[in-house]
TORMITI-459101 format. One record per atom (N, C-alpha, C): y negated, z negated, x; residue in three letters. Coordinates in steps of 0.02 Angstrom, whole numbers, padded with zeros to 5 digits, always signed. Layout:
! residues N
YZXala/...
***
This chain:
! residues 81
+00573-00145+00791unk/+00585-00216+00788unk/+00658-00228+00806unk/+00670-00284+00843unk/+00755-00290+00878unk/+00772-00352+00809unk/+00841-00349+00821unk/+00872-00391+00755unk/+00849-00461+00776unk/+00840-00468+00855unk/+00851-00530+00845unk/+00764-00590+00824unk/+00721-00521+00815unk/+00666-00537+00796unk/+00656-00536+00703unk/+00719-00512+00682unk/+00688-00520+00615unk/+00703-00584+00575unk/+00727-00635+00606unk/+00748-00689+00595unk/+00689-00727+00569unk/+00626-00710+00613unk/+00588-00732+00613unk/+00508-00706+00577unk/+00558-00657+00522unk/+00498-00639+00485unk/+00478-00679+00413unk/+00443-00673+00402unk/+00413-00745+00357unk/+00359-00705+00293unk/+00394-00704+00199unk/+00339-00659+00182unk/+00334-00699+00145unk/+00251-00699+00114unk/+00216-00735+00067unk/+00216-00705+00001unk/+00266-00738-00037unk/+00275-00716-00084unk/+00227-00723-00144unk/+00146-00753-00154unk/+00111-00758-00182unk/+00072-00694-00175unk/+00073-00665-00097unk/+00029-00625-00080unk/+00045-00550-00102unk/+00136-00553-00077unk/+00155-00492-00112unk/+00152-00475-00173unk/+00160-00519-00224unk/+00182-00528-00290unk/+00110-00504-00328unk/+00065-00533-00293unk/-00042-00516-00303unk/-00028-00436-00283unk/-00004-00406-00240unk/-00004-00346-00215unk/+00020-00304-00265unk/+00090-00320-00278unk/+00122-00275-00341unk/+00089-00256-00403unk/+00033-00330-00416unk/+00013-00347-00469unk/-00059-00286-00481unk/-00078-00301-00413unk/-00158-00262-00421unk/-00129-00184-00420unk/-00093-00167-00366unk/-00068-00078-00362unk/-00021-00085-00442unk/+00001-00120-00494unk/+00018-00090-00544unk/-00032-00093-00592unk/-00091-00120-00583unk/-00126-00121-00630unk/-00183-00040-00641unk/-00162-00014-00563unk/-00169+00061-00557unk/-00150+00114-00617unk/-00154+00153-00670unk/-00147+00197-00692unk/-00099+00145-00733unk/-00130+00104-00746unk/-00099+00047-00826unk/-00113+00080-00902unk/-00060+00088-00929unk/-00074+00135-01018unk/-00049+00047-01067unk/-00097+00033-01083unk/-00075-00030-01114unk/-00038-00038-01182unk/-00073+00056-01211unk/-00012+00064-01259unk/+00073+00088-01247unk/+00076+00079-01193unk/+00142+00107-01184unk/+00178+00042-01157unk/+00140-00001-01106unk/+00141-00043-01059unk/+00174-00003-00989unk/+00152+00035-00972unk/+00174+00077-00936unk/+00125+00107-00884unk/+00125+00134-00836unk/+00107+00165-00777unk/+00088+00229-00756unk/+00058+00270-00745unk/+00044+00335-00723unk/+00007+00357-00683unk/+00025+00405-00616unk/-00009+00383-00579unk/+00018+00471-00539unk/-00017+00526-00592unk/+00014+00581-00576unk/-00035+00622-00512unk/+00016+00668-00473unk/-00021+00682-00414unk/-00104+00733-00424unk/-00139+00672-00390unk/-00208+00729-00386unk/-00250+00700-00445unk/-00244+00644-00473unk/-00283+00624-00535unk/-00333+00574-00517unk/-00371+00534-00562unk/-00404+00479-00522unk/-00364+00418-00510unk/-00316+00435-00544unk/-00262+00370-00549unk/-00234+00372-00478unk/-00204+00424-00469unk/-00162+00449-00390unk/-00230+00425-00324unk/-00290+00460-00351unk/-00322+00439-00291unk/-00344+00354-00287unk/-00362+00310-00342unk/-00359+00249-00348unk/-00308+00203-00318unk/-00267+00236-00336unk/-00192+00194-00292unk/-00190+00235-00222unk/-00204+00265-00196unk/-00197+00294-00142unk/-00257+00245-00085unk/-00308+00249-00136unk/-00377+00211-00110unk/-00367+00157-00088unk/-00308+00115-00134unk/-00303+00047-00121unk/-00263+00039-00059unk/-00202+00089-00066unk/-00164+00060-00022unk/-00180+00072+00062unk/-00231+00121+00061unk/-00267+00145+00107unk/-00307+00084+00148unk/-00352+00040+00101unk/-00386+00007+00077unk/-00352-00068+00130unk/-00281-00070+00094unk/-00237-00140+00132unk/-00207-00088+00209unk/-00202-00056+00216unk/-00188-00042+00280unk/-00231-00057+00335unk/-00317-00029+00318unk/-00361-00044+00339unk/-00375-00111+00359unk/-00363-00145+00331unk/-00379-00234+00341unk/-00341-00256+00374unk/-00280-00207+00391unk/-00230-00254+00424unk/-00215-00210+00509unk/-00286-00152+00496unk/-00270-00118+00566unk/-00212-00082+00579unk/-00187-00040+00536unk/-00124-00015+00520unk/-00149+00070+00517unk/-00197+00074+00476unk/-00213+00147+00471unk/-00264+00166+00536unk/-00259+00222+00553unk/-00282+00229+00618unk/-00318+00308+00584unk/-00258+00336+00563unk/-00285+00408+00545unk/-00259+00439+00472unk/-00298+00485+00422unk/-00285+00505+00348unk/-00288+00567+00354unk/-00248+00613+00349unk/-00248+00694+00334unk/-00273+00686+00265unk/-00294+00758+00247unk/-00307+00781+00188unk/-00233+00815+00128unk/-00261+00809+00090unk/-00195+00806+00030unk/-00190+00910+00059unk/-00153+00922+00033unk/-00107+00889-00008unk/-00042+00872+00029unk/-00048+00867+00107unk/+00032+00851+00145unk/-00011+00791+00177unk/-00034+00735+00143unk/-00057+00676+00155unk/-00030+00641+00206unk/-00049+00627+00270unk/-00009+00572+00300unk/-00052+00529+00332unk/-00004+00457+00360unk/-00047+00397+00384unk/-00008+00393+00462unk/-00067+00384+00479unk/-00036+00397+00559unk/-00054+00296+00581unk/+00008+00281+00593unk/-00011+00209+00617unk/-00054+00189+00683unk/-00106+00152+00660unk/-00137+00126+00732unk/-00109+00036+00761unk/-00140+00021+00794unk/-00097-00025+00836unk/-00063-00086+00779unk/-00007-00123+00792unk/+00028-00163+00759unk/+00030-00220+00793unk/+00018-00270+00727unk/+00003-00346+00758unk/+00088-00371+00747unk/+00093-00430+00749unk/+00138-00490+00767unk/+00120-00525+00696unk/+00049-00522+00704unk/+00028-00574+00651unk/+00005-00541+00580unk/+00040-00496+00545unk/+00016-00465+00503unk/+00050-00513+00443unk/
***
């Protein structure tokens, strides 16, 4: 991205804020109020699922290796994401 395009980036802060909200509600300990989300658990793969999950919708994930040197290989990128 060139600088003189980020002028023109624009984020929805209802949408992000829903985002934070659902990926923390991932590996939620309500007695602690706290988070966990250790590697290789169902918690790790739940949040992994999701975020997998929003890439997908947005045409971003193209390709998923297998754990445990996990990576996301980007497929084509919109304008309008």
């Amino acid at each position: 991205m060139k600088d003189k395009d980020r002028c023109h980036l624009r984020i929805n802060g209802e949408r992000l804020t829903g985002s934070i909200r659902e990926m923390g509600s991932v590996g939620f300990d309500p007695e602690t109020g706290g988070r966990t989300r250790l590697a290789l658990t169902g918690e790790d793969k739940a949040g992994r699922d999701l975020l997998c999950r929003w890439m997908r919708m947005k045409s971003l994930l193209k390709e998923l290796s297998s754990l445990p040197h996990s990576r996301m290989k980007r497929g084509r990128v919109s304008s309008r994401i």
